[in-house]
C-alpha positions, -999 to +999 in steps of 0.1 A: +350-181-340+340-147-359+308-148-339+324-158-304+351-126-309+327-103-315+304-111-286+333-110-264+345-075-278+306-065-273+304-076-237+312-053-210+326-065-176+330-039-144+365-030-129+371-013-089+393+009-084+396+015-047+416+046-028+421+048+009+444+074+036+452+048+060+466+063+096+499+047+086+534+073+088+538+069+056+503+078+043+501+110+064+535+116+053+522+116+017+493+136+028+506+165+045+530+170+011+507+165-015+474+177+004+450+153-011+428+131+003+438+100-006+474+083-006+472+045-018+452+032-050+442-004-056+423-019-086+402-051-085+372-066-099+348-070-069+326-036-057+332-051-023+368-045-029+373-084-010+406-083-036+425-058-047+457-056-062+484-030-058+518-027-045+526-017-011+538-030+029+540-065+026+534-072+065+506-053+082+526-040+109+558-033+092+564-010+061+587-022+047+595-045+030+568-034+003+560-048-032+533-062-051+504-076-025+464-084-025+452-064-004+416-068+010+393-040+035+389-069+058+425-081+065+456-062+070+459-028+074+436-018+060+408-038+085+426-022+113+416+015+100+381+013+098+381+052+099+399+059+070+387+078+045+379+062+009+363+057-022+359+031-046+354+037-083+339+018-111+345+014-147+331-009-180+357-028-195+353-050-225+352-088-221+385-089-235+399-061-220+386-078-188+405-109-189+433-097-204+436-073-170+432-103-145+451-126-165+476-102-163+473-096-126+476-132-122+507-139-137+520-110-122+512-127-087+524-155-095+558-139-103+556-114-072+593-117-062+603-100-096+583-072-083+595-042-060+580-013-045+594+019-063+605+037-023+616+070-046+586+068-068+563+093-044+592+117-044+599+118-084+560+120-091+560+150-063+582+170-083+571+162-114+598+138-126+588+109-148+613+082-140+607+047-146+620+018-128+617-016-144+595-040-124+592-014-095+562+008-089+544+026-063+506+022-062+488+051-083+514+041-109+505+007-112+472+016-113+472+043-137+495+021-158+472-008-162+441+014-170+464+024-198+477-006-212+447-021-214+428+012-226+405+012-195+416+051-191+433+076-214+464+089-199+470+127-199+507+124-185+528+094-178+516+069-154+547+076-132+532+112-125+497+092-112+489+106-079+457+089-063+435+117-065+446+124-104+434+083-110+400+096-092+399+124-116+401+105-148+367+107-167+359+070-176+356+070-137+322+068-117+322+073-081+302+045-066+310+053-023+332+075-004+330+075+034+352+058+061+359+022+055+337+010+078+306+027+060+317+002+032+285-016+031+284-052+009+279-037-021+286-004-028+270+000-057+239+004-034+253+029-012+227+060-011+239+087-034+242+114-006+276+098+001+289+104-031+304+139-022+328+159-046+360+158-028+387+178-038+424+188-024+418+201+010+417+240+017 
């Protein structure tokens, strides 16, 4: 058992997290405030980003109602943007860690009408205002809250103050592609380094 425990604290499994500007109101809404590239986060366990998990519009065409989805880049909205700009980011979990995360994901899919989306979440992390809703997020929340929970990331502020772009800064991070969603190739992880550009806020 000893043996088994420590393997499994040895072992190191990779998490995705993927971040996107769709065309959507909403997302360009986000963008001409904040001025960052990105406005929506995901986090899965696939560099093809097949399944991701996050919360946000619950129909493809409608946003709202929103709340916690899977999300894939070849369904929804997301397939229907294959211009929009992204990345996808990599990091080495231990075994534990690992299934501790996607168990947790699980559950929390299983449970996904307890879940909300956070609508005023964007605006409090705009100005700076770390307010918590229980069971209600908006996506780089989520996202920055499970890498701390399950000490993927270390936190520098709350989770609640989580832009994208501050989740794409964190330095357990490594880019793996950023391009347009259609450049996505199979695997990522295979993308030639000269798309790995350093993208900061715009000028």
């Amino acid at each position: 058992m000893t043996q088994i425990s420590l393997e499994s604290r040895l072992k190191t499994r990779t998490v995705y997290i993927f971040l996107v500007r769709t065309n959507s109101v909403f997302s360009n809404i986000i963008s001409l405030f904040t001025r960052t590239k990105y406005t929506h986060a995901s986090i899965g366990f696939d560099s093809q980003c097949s399944c991701l998990y996050s919360f946000a519009r619950i129909h493809t065409l409608l946003p709202i109602p929103a709340g916690f989805v899977r999300e894939s880049t070849k369904t929804g909205l997301l397939s229907l943007n294959p211009n929009a700009p992204c990345a996808v980011y990599r990091v080495n979990v231990t075994e534990q860690a690992y299934e501790d995360l996607w168990a947790h994901l699980q559950k929390m899919y299983l449970n996904k009408k307890r879940y909300g989306y956070h609508y005023l979440g964007p605006v409090f992390c705009f100005f700076g205002l770390p307010i918590r809703v229980k069971n209600k997020y908006f996506c780089s929340q989520f996202v920055a809250e499970l890498l701390s929970r399950y000490r993927i990331a270390k936190l520098k502020k709350p989770a609640s103050l989580y832009h994208p772009w501050d989740i794409a800064e964190l330095s357990e991070l490594t880019p793996i592609f950023e391009g347009k969603l259609s450049e996505l190739s199979a695997d990522p992880e295979k993308c030639a380094p000269q798309i790995l550009l350093d993208t900061r806020k715009y000028s």
